[in-house]
N, C-alpha and C positions, 0 to 999 in steps of 0.2 A: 569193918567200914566198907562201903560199897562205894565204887570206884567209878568214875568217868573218865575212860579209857579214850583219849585224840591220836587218832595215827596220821600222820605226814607222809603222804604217796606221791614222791617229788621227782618231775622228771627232770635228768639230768645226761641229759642230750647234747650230742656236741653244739646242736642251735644255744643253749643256754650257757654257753661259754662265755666268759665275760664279764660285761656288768648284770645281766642278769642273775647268775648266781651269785654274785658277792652281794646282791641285795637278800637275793632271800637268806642266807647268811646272817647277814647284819640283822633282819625282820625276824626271823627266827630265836635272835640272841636277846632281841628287845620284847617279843612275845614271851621269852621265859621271863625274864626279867622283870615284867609285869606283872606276872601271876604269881610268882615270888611275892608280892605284897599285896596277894588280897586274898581274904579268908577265907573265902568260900573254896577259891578254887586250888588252893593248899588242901582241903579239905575233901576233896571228889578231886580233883585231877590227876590223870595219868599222863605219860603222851613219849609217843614212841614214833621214829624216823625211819623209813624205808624210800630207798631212792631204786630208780629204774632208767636205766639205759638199754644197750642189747642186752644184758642181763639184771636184775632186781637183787638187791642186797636191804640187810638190818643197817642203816646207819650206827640207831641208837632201839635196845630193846625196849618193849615198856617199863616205865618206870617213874614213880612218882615227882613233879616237880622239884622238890628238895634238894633235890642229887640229880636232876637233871643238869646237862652242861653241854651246850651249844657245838656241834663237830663244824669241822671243817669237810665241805664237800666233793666229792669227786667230779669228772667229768668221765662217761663213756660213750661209747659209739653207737647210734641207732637210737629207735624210741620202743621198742618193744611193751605195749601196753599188757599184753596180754602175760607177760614175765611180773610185769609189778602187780597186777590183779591177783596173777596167781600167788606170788610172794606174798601178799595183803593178807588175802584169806586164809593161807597157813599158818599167816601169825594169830590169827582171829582164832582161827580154829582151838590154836595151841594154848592160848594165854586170857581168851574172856572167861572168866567164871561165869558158868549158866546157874539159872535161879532154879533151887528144888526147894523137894518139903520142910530140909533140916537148914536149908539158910537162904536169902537174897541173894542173887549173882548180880553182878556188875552193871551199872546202866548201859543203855543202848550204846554201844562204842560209835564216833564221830570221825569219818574218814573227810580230810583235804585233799584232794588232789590238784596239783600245779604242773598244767602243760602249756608245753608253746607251740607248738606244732600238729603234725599228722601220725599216725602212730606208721612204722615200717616193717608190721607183718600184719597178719590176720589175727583181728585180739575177738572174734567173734566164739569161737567152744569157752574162752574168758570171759566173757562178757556174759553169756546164757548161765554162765555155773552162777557170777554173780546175781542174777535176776531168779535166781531160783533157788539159793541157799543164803543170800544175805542182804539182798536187797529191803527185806521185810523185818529184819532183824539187828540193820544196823544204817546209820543216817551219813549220807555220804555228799560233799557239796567239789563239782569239778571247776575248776578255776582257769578259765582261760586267759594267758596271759598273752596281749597283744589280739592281732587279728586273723592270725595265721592258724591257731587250732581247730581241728573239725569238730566243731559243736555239736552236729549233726549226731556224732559218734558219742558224743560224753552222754548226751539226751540219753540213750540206750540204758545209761547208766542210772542217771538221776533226774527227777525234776531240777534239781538245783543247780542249774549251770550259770555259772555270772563270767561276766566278761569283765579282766582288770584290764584298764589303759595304761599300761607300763612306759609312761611318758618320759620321765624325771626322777631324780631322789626323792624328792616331793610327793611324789607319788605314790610310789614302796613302802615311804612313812604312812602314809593314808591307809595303804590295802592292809598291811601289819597293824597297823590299830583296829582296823574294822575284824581283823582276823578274831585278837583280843580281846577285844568287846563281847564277838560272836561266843569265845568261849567262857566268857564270865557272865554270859547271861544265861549261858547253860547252865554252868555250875551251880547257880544261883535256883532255876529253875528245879535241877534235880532235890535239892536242898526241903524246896515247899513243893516235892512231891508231884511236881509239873512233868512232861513228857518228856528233860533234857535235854530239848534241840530246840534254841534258839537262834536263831543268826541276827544280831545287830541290822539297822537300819544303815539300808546304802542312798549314797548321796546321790547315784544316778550320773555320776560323771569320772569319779575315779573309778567306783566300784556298780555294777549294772547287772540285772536280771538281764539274761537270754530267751528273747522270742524263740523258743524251741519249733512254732509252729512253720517258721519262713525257711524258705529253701536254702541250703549249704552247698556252694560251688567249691567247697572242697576236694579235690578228687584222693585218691585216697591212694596210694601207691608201696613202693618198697624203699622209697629214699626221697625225704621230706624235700621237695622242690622250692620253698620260701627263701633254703639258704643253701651257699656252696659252703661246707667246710672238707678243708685239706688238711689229711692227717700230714705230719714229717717229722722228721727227727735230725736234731742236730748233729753235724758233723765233727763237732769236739769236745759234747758232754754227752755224747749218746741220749739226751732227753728227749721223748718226746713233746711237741708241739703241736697246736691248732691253728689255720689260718683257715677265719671266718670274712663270709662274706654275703651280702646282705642283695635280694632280687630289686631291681630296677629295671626301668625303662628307659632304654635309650631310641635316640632319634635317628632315622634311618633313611636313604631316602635308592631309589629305585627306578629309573626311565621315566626321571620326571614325576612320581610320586613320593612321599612321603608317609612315613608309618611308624612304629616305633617295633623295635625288636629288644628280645629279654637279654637281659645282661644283669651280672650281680657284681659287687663294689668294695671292696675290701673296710671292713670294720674293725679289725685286729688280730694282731697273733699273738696266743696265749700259750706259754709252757702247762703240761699239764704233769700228774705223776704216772705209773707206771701203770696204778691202776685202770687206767683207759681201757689196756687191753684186756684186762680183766672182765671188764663192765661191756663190752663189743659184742656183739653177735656174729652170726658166719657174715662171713666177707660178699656182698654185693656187688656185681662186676658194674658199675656205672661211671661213665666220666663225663667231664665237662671240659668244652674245649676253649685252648688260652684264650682265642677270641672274646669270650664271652664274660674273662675274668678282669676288670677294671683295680689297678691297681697293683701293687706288689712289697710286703713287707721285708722289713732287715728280721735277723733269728732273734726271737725273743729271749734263746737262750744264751747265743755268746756275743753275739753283736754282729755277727760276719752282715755284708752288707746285701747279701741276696739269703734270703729265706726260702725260694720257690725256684729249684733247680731240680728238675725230673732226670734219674739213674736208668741208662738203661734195663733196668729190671720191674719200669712203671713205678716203683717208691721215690717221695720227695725229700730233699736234703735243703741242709744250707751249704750256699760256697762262699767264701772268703778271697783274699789275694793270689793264695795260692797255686801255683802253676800245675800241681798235679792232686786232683782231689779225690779223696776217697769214700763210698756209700756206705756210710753206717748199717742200711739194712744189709744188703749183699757182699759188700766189704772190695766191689769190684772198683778201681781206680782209672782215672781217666783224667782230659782235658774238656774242659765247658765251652761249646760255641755259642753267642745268641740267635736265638731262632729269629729275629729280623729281617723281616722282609720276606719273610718262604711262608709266609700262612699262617693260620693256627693249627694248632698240635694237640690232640688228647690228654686228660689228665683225669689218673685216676682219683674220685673223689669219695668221701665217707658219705655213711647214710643221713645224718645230720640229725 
């Protein structure tokens, strides 16, 4: 039986912390779910999960719908594009059967890619291996989610760059059905011997083709500028934590002018597991200064009533009542002053 092999190239960056990834989750669990009850694509589909942070992992191998079953996702540090590319095409390498004289190989495999961001290293010696060993041999569609991705970049990769508007739940339901759609029309296609790659009709509002040809003011950097996220670790369950935080404009004014200056806004703090560090890349020296940080979370993990207390050793903690607290990371113990009224202060931040 010749197979239509769908990989999921899911970035999972600390910007996607949140409700971002608990949708694609959910959309994920209801894309298998669907294809569960159609014939065709019981019949050709495969479909295998690889996420990427600072480093690229197998969620899920390939493997037929059947026995597929939806994971629960990680969160890591960074976007390293050039680690999930490379990770992509090892699996490709390893697990499509090529067609020879004694039997059919596998149709054309169908790569998704889902980012929200900027990628924070150089994915370009990745990018050229893919435009030269797979770009012709396998159909690849990049998904940008929101407006913060450099399109610019995925271009490099595929014509097929579509822009989702990740507004709502509402939404997620949309871009997940159109996901589904896109794969049962393939399935269907491979079926009557057609080329495989179909992608469903977008409505032009949730789901949109990308003008590849218009300029991308994206700049392209080592730590995704769209969002501040603050790695920390709680001070009484050792878990690590994310406090994310989303770029804004604020109002400013100056010798009688006005202007606005950047500032990012707090959106939440999410417990994550251990895995973080795992999925992290080397450590980037970048901060962002408390000034610039609007807002301030309780610990997601124990309740204490400050989330965002910097250890002399530049690591973030939570503090609670407590009159003498101690640094989960470096274990050194002290007393917490508010920085009030003295300025802002540095704060080291992840790559996001």
């Amino acid at each position: 039986m010749r197979r239509l092999p769908i990989y999921f190239l899911i970035d999972i960056s600390e910007s996607m912390v949140g409700e971002p990834i608990q949708q694609v989750e959910e959309g994920l669990a209801t894309i298998i779910q669907a294809l569960k009850s159609d014939p065709h694509a019981l019949e050709t589909v495969w479909i295998s999960i690889i996420v990427f942070a600072g480093q690229a992992k197998t969620l899920v191998p390939l493997q037929e719908i059947v026995s597929f079953y939806p994971p629960r996702f990680p969160i890591g540090s960074g976007t390293s594009l050039s680690k999930g590319l490379g990770h992509l095409m090892y699996e490709l390498r390893s697990n499509i059967v090529k067609t020879t004289f004694e039997q059919k190989g596998d149709w054309k495999p169908i790569v998704f890619l889902f980012t929200d961001g900027v990628p924070t290293d150089d994915s370009r010696v990745a990018i050229n291996e893919w435009k030269q060993n797979w770009q012709r041999t396998a159909n690849m569609v990049a998904v940008s989610f929101g407006n913060e991705a450099d399109t610019k970049l995925l271009g490099e990769l595929t014509d097929n760059v579509l822009h989702f508007k990740n507004t709502n739940v509402q939404s997620y339901k949309e871009f997940f059905k159109w996901v589904t759609d896109s794969i049962k029309t393939s399935s269907i296609s491979v079926e009557n011997n057609s080329s495989g790659f179909e992608l469903a009709k977008t409505d032009g509002d949730t789901v949109s083709k990308i003008d590849l040809n218009k300029p991308s003011d994206i700049e392209r950097g080592y730590v995704d500028d769209n969002f501040v996220v603050l790695a920390a670790q709680c001070q009484n369950t050792k878990r690590p934590y994310l406090m994310k935080y989303g770029k804004v404009s604020q109002p400013s004014s100056f010798g009688g002018m006005d202007f606005e200056t950047r500032a990012y806004r707090l959106m939440g703090a999410y417990p994550v597991d251990n895995s973080y560090y795992e999925l992290a890349d080397k450590s980037v020296d970048s901060n962002v200064n408390s000034d610039e940080l609007i807002g301030a979370p309780t610990c997601p993990c124990c309740g204490n009533q400050y989330g965002l207390a910097v250890c002399g050793c530049r690591k973030i903690h939570c503090i609670g009542d407590e009159e003498v607290s101690t640094c989960p990371w470096c274990g050194s113990q002290g007393k917490y002053t508010s920085g009030g009224g003295k300025g802002g202060f540095d704060i080291g931040r992840a790559q996001g």
